[in-house]
C-alpha distance (Angstrom), angle and dihedral (degrees) to the residues before:
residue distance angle dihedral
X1 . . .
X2 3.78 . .
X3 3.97 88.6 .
X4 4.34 87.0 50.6
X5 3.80 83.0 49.1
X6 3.65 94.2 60.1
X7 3.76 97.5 41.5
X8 3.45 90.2 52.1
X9 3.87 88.1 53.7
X10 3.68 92.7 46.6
X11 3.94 87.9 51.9
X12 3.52 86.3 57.0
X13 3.51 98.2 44.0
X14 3.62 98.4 52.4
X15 4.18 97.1 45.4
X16 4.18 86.0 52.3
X17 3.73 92.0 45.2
X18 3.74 95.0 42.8
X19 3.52 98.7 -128.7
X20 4.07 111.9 -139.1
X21 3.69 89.6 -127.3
X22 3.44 100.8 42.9
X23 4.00 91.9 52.1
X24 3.58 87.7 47.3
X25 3.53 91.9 56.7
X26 3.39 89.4 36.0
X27 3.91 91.7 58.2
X28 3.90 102.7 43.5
X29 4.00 84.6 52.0
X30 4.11 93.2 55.4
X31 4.16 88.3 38.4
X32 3.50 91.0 57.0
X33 3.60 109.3 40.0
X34 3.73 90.5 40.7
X35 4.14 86.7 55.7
X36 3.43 84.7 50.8
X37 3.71 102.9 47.7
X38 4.10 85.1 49.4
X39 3.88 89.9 52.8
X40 4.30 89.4 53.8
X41 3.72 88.9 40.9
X42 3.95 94.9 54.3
X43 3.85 87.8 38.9
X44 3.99 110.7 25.3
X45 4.36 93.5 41.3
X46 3.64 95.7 54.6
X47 4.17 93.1 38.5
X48 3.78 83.7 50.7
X49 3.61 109.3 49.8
X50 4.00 87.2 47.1
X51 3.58 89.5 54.3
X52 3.95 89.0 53.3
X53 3.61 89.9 48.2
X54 4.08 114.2 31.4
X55 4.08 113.9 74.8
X56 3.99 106.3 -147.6
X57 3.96 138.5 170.2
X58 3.82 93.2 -103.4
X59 3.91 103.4 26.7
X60 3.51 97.8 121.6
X61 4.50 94.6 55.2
X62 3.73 82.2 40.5
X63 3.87 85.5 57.4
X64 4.00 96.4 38.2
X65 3.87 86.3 62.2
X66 3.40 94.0 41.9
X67 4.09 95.7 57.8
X68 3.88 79.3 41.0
X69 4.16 98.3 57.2
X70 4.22 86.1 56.1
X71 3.87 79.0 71.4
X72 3.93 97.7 47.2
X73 3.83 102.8 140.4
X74 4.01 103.3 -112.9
X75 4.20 90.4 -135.8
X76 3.90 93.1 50.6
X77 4.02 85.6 44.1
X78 3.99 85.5 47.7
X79 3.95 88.1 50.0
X80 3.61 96.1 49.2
X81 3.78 95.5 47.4
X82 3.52 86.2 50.0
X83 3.61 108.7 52.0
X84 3.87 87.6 48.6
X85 3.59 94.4 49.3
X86 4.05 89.6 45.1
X87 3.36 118.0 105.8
X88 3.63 96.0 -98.9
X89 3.50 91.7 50.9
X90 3.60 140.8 100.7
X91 3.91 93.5 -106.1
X92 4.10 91.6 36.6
X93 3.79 95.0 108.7
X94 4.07 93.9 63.4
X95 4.16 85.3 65.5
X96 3.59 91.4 -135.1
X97 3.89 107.5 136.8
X98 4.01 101.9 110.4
X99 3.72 98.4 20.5
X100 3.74 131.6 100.6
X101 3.73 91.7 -109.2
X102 3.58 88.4 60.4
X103 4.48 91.0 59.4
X104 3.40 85.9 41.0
X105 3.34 90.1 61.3
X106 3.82 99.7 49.2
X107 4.03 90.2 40.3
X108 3.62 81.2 61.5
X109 4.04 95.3 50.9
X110 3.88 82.4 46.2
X111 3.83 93.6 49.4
X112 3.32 100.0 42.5
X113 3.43 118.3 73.4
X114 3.93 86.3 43.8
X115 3.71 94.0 59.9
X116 4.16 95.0 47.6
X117 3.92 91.7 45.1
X118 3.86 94.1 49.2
X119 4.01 88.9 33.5
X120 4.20 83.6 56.4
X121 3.39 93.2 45.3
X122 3.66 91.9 55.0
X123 3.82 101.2 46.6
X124 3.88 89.7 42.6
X125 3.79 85.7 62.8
X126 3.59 92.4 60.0
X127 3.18 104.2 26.5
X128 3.99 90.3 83.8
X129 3.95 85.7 59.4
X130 3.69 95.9 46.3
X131 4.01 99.9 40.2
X132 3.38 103.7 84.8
X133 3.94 102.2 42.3
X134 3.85 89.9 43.5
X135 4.31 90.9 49.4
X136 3.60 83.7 49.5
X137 3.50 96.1 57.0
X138 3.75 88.4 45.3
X139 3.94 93.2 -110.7
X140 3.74 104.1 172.2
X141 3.50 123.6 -139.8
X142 4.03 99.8 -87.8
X143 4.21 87.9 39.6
X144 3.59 81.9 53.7
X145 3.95 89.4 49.4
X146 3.74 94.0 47.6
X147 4.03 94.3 45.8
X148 3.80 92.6 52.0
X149 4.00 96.2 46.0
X150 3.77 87.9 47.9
X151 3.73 87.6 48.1
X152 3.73 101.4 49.8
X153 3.70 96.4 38.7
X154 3.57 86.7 130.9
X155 4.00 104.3 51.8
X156 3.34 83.9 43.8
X157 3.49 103.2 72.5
X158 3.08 94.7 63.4
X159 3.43 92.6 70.2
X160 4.27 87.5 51.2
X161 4.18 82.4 52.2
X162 3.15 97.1 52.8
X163 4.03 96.5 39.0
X164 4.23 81.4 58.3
X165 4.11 95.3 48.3
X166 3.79 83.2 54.0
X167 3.87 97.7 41.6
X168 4.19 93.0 40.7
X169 3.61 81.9 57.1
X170 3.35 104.1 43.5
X171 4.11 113.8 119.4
X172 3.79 113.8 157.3
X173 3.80 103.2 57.5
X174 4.07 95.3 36.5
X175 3.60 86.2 52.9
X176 4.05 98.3 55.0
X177 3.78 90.9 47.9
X178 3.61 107.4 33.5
X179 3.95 102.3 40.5
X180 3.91 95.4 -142.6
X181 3.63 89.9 -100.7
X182 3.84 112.6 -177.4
X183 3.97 116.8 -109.2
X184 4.08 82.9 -3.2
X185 4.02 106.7 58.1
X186 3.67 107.4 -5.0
X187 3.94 110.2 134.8
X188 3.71 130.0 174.8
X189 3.64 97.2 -101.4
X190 3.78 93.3 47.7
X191 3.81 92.2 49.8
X192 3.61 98.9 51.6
X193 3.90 89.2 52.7
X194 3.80 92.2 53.5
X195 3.68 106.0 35.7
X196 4.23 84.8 45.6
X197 3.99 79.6 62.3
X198 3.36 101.6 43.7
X199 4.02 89.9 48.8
X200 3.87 97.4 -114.3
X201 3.49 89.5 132.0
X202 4.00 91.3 162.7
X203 4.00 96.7 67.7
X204 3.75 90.4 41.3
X205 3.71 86.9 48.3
X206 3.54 94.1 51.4
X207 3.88 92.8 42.8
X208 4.19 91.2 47.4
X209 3.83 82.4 54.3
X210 3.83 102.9 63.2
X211 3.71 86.2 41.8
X212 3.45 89.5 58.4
X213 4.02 85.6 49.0
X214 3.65 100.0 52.2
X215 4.10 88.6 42.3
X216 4.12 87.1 58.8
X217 3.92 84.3 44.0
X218 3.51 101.8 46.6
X219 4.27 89.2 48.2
X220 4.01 87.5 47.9
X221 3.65 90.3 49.6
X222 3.54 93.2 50.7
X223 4.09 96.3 47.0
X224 3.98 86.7 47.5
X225 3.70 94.5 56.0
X226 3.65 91.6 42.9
X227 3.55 94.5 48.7
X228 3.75 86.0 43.0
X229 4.07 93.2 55.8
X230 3.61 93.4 47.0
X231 4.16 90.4 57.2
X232 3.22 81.3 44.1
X233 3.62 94.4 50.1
X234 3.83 95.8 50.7
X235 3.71 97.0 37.7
């Protein structure tokens, strides 16, 4: 107990004193999940508002995987990634197996599909308001796309928040393709689960503690721009 005591006192210690390796660690984890939440916005926000909106033979399976990618195990995701970024794979000339490049890349495979599914959920819901006036002004489909992204630029962030909560805490896949190489690919996540085997319980502590933060931030975030859309809404 005595020995928890003191790690738990260390934590503390080294999140108030900001600790040069903790806010290095710190600040490769919120570089590469943000880069990967940018690379699922400019892809997955787009993909999902013309899913909302176009009518196709083949929507509906295109939709079932969709909803079925937000559930991509993180190792298997980490595994793919990997063998294409190996050097015998298709992606082997970039060199970017054990560099952050190469988690931000499967963050963004990760992140993805969640941002276009909730991003199509959210332009489907207004879509039925919007329809009419839009066909009537002889919006095309990809006009219409563009309007309603513009539109719900606010409910839609939500989707980007929660797409980073799930990428900041992303372990399995980061772990495969970056190696956890100190200074070089050493993330939060991958930190915790080696210093929690070696027995430093103090930096782990620390580093479980400002994951804890951003969760509680990321969740406020997301209620204040929903409560902000719905004012919004019925102003």
């Amino acid at each position: 107990m005595q020995d928890f005591s003191s790690a738990f006192l260390q934590a503390f210690w080294l999140v108030l004193s900001m600790d040069a390796d903790l806010l290095e660690i710190v600040g490769l984890s919120l570089r590469v999940s943000l880069m990967a939440v940018a690379i699922a916005a400019f892809i997955g926000l787009p993909l999902g508002a013309f899913l909302a909106v176009a009518r196709f033979p083949g929507r509906t399976v295109v939709l079932v995987l969709l909803n079925a990618m937000m559930g991509l195990p993180p190792v298997v995701v980490g595994l793919m990634v990997y063998l294409a970024l190996s050097n015998a794979g298709p992606l082997g000339a970039l060199q970017l197996l054990y560099t952050p490049g190469a988690m931000i890349a499967a963050q963004a495979v990760l992140v993805t599909p969640i941002v276009a599914a909730l991003a199509r959920q959210t332009i489907e819901d207004m879509r039925g308001e919007y329809s009419e006036y839009l066909q009537t002004l002889g919006v095309g489909t990809m006009g219409m796309v563009g309007t309603l992204l513009l539109d719900a630029r606010y409910s839609l962030l939500t989707a980007l928040l929660a797409g980073f909560g799930r990428a900041v805490a992303e372990v399995g896949a980061v772990i495969i393709v970056g190696g956890n190489i100190n200074h070089v690919t050493r993330v939060m996540t991958t930190t915790i689960a080696l210093e929690t085997s070696k027995g430093n319980l103090a930096l782990a502590l620390g580093l479980g503690l400002i994951l804890i933060i951003i969760a509680v931030l990321v969740n406020a975030g997301v209620m204040g721009l929903k409560a902000s859309a719905a004012r919004t809404a019925y102003a």
